[in-house]
N, C-alpha and C positions, 0 to 999 in steps of 0.2 A: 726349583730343584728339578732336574731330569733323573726319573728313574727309568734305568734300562730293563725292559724287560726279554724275554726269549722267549718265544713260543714252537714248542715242538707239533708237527701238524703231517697230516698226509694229504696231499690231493689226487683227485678220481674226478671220473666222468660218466656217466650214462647218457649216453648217444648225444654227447658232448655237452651235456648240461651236465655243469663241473662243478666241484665241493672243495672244502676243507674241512676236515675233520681233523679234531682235536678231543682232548679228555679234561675231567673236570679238575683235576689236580691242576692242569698245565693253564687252565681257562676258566679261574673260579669267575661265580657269577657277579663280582663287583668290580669285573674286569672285562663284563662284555658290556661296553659300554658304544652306543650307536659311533663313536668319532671311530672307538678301535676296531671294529665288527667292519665296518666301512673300510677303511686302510687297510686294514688284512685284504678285503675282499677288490680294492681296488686294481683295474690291472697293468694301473702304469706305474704306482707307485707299491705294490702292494703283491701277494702271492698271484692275486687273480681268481675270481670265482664268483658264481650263481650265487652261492650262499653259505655259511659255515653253520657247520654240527658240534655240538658239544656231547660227548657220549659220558655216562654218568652209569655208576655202579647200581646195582637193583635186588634187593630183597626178595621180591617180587618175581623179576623178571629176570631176562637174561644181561639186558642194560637199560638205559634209559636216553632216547634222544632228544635232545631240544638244537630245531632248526632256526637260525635267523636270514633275511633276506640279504643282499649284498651292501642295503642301506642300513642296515642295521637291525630293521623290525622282526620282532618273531611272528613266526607264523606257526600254524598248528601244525602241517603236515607237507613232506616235499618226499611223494614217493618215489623217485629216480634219485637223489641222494640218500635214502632212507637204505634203498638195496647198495649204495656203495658201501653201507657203516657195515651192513650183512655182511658184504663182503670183506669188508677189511677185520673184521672181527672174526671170522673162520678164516681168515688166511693167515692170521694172528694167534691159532689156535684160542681163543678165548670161548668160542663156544664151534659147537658139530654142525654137520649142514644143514639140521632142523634147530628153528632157535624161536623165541616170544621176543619182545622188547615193548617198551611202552612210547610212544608220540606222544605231540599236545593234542589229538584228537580221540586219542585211547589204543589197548592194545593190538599190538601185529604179529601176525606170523609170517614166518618168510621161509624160504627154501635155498641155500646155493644149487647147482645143478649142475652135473659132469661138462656140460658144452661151455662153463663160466660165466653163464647167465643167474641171476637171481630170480625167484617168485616170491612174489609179495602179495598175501590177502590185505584187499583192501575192506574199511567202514562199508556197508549197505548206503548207498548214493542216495541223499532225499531233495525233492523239489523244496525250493525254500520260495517260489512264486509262480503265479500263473505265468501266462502268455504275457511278457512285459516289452514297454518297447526303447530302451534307453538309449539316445543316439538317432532315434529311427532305424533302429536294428530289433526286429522280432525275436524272442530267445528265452530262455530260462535260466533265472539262478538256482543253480545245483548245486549244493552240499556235498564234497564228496571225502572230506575230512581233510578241504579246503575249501576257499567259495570260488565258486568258476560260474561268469556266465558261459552259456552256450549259442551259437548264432551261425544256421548254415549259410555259406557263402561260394558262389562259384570262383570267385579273385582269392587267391590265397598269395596272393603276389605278397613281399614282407615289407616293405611302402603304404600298402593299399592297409594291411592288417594294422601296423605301426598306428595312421593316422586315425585311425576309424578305434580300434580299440582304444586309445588315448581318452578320448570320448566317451565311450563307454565307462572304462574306468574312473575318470574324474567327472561321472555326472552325479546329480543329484541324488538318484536313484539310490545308489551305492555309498553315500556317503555317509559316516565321517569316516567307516572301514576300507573302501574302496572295492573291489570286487578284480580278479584274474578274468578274461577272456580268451575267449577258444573262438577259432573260427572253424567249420568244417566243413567236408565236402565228402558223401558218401561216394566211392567206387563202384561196390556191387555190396550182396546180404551178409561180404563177410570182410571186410575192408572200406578204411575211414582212413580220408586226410583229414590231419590238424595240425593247425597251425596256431602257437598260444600268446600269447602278452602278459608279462607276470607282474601284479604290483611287488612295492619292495624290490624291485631291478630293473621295473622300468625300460622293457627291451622285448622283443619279439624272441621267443625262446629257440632252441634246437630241437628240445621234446620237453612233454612235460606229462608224466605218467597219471598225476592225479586229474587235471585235466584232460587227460583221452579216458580217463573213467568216467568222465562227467556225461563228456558224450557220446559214450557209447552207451551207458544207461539208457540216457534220454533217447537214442537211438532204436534202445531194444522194447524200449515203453510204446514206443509209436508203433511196431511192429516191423522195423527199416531193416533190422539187422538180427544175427544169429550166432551164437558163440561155438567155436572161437573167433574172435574179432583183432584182422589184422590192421594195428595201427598205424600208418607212414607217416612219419614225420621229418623234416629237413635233417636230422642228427642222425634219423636210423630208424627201426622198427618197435614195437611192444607188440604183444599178444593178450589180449585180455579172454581167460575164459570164465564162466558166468554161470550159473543154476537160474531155473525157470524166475524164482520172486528174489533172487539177486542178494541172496542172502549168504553165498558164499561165491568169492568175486577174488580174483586171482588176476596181478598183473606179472608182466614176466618179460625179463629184457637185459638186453649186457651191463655189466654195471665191472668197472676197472680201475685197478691202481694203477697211478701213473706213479707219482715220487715222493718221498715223504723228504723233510727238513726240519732247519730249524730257522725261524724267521727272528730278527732282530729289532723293536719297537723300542724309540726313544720316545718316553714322553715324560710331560712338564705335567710335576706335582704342586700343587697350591701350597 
């Protein structure tokens, strides 16, 4: 049997790391199923996207997000998607430009902002190991309500990251979860390249906000850097600003609708 389904959906981007967001009426949860999560997210056959969000009513809070990667797997936290649902949710009147919501890492607060950029506090970033070397890359896995290693690198070439983060990610070290890599190169005390590789998409990213928090942490731990910290990345910029023991930690960047529809799924029921 083929049942047709419709999925109503918006896509966005922050500094071209791109979403689909949906609701849970439209996306109950015996319906996000890795084949459909994946074809949605495919982009020759499919809307195209980083990853999709499912937004979900809250008691609590002001919603509830749950993010899956392009392959289907969920992940705790995708903070550059996380500011688009902010966004799409205040431009939907559903909530003011100060708002709470809940991730799989726990709650957030966000900010929209007159210039149409989002702020987002992010979790307090914790060292999940010493000085490790997976790959033969020095570096630290950082918690940052995702897991990212961290590894400075003067090649930020996307070839060079591609090959070398692969590695990383599919070593031992990191397994059976697998681990995001960051590569980075500091400018000066108040500016950081990154350049990221994300499990669950399997790709050298555009930006990746919870991964420039990893390393900017780890940055400001060393004594490298000072907030505010300007992050470049291939997509665009972030701005992370920071209190002394990093206990209140704000990232802040464009976050846009592009177009909303309605997507068409044929699929075969048992």
């Amino acid at each position: 049997i083929i049942v047709k389904m419709i999925l109503p959906f918006t896509k966005c981007h922050a500094n071209g790391n791109d979403f689909i967001i949906t609701h849970l009426d439209d996306f109950p949860e015996e319906k996000r199923t890795k084949y459909i999560i994946s074809r949605l997210c495919c982009r020759h056959t499919g809307i195209g996207a980083d990853g999709l969000f499912v937004v979900s009513p809250s008691n609590k809070y002001d919603f509830i997000l749950d993010y899956y990667n392009s392959d289907g797997s969920f992940e705790t936290l995708c903070a550059n998607g996380s500011r688009c649902a902010v966004q799409l949710m205040h431009k939907n009147g559903i909530i003011e430009n100060k708002t709470v919501f809940l991730a799989g890492d726990g709650p957030h607060s966000a900010e929209t902002l007159k210039n149409g950029a989002v702020s987002m506090q992010m979790k307090t970033p914790k060292y999940r190991s010493s000085l490790i070397s997976p790959a033969g890359c020095d570096g630290y896995f950082i918690d940052s309500g995702a897991r990212h290693f961290v590894f400075e690198s003067e090649n930020l070439n996307d070839d060079f990251v591609y090959h070398l983060a692969r590695k990383i990610r599919f070593s031992n070290t990191f397994k059976p979860h697998g681990i995001n890599v960051n590569f980075y190169r500091p400018a000066d005390k108040q500016t950081v390249d990154v350049k990221t590789y994300e499990k669950g998409i399997e790709e050298v990213m555009l930006s990746c906000a919870s991964g420039s928090t990893a390393v900017v942490f780890h940055l400001s731990k060393i004594k490298c850097i000072d907030s505010p910290v300007l992050v470049r990345s291939a997509g665009g910029n972030l701005i992370l600003n920071f209190d002394a023991a990093w206990n209140d930690v704000w990232v802040e960047g464009p976050a846009e609708i592009l177009f909303t529809g309605n997507f068409k799924l044929d699929l075969i029921s048992e």
